[in-house]
C-alpha positions as a Markdown table, in Angstrom:
| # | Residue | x | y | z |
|---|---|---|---|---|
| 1 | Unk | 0.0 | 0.0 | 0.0 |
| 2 | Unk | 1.6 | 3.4 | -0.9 |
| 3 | Unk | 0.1 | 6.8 | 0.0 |
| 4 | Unk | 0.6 | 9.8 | -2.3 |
| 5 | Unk | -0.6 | 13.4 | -1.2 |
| 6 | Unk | -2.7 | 14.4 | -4.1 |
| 7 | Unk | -6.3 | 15.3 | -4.7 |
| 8 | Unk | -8.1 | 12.5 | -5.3 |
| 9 | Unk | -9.9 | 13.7 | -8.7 |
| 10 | Unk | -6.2 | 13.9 | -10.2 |
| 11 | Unk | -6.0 | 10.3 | -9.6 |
| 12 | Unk | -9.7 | 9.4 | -11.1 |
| 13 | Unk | -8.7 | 11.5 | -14.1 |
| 14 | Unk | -5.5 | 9.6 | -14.5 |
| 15 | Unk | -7.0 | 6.7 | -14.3 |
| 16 | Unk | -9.6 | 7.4 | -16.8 |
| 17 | Unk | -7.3 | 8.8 | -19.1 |
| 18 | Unk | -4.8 | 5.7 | -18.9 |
| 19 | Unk | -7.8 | 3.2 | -20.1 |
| 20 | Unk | -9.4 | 1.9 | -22.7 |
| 21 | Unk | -12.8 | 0.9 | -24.0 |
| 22 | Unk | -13.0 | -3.3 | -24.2 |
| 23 | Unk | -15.6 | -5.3 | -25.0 |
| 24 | Unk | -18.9 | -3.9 | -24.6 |
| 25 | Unk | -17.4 | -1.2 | -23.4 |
| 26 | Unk | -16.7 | 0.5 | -26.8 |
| 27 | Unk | -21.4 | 1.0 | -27.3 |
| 28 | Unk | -20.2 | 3.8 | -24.3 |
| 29 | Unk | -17.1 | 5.3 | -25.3 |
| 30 | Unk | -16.4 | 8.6 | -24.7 |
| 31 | Unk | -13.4 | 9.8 | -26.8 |
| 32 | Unk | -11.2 | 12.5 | -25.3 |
| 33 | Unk | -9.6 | 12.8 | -21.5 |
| 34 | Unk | -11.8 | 13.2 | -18.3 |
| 35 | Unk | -12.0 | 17.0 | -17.3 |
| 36 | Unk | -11.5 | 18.2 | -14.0 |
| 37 | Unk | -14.9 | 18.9 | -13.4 |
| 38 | Unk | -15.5 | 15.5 | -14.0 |
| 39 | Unk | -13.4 | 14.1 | -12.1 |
| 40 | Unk | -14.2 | 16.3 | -9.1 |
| 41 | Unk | -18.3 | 14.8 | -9.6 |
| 42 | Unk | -17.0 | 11.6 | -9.3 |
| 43 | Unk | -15.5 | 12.0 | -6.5 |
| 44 | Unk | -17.8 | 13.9 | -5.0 |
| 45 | Unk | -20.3 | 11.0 | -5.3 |
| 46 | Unk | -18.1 | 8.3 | -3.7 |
| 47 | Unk | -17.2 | 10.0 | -1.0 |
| 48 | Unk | -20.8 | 11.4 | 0.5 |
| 49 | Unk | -20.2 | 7.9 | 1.9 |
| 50 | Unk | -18.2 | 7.8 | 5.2 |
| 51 | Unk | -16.2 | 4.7 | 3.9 |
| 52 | Unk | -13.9 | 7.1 | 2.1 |
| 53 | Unk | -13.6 | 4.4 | -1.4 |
| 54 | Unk | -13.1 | 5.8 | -4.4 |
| 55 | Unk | -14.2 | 2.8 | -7.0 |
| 56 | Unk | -13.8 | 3.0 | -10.6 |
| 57 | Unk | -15.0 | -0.1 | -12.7 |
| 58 | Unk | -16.2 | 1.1 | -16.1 |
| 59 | Unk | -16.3 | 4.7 | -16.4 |
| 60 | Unk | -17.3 | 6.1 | -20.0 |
| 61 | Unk | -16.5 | 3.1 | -21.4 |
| 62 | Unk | -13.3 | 2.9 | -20.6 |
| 63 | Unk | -12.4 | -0.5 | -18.3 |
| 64 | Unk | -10.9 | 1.1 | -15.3 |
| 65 | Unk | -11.9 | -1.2 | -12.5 |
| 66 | Unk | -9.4 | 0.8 | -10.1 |
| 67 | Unk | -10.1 | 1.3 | -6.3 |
| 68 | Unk | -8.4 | 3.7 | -3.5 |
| 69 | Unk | -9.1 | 5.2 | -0.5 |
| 70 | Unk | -9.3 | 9.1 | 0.5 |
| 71 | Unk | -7.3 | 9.8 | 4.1 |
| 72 | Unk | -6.5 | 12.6 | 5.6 |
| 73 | Unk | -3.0 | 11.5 | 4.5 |
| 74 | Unk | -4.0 | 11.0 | 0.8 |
| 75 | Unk | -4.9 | 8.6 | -1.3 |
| 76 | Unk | -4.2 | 4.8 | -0.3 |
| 77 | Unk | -3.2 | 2.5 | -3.6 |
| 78 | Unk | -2.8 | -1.0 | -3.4 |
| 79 | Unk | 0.7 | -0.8 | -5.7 |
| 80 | Unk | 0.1 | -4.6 | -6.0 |
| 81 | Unk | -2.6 | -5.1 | -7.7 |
| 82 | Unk | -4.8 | -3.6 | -10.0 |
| 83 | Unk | -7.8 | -5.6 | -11.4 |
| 84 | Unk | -7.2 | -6.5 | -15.6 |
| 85 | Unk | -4.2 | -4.6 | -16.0 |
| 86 | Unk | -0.9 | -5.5 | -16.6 |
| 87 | Unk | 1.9 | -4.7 | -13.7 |
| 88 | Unk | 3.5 | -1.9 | -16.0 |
| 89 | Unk | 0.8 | -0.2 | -16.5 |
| 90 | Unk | 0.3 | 0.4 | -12.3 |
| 91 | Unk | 3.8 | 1.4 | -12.3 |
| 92 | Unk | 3.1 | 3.9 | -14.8 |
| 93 | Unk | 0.3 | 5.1 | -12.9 |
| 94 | Unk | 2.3 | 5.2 | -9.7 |
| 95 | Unk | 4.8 | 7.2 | -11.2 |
| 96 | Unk | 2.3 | 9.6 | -13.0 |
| 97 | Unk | 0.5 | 10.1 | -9.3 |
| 98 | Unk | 4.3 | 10.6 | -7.9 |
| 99 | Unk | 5.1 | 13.2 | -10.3 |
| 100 | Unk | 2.2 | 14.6 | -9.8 |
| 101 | Unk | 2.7 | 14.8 | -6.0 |
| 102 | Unk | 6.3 | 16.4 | -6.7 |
| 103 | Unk | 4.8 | 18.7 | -8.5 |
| 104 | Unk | 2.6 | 20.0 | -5.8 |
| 105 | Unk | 5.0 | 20.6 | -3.9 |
């Protein structure tokens, strides 16, 4: 489990941008990167819950199926799994969010 200090809708929106339509998935495609705004509504709709999940399975028909939780020391990733993608592709994530984080300051 790794924590990284960033607003959670960064990491929705990274997420969402990394994927792609499969299957089914491609009768609800939405071409074109999440927007912020977006990603802030999706958040904002997980976390009215007091659980403090995020969960992503297919978002705009893009298979995301990505999970992490919001604490007041950031966002918690399990950086050993993520659901039908390949090990690279959570390392890219990882070192998007990291950046990201840097960044930030």
């Amino acid at each position: 489990m790794i924590t990284i200090k960033i607003e959670p809708w960064k990491v929705v929106k990274a997420v969402y941008d990394m994927c792609h339509p499969v299957g089914m998935g491609f009768l609800q495609y939405v071409p074109g990167e999440m927007t912020q705004q977006e990603a802030e509504g999706y958040v904002s709709h997980f976390l009215k819950s007091d659980l403090g999940y995020i969960s992503m399975d297919y978002v705009g028909g893009r298979q995301c199926k990505f999970h992490f939780k919001v604490t007041p020391e950031g966002c918690e990733i399990d950086n050993t799994h993520w659901y039908d993608h390949h090990p690279e592709e959570l390392a890219e994530l990882v070192a998007q969010l990291e950046s990201l984080q840097s960044a930030n300051g």
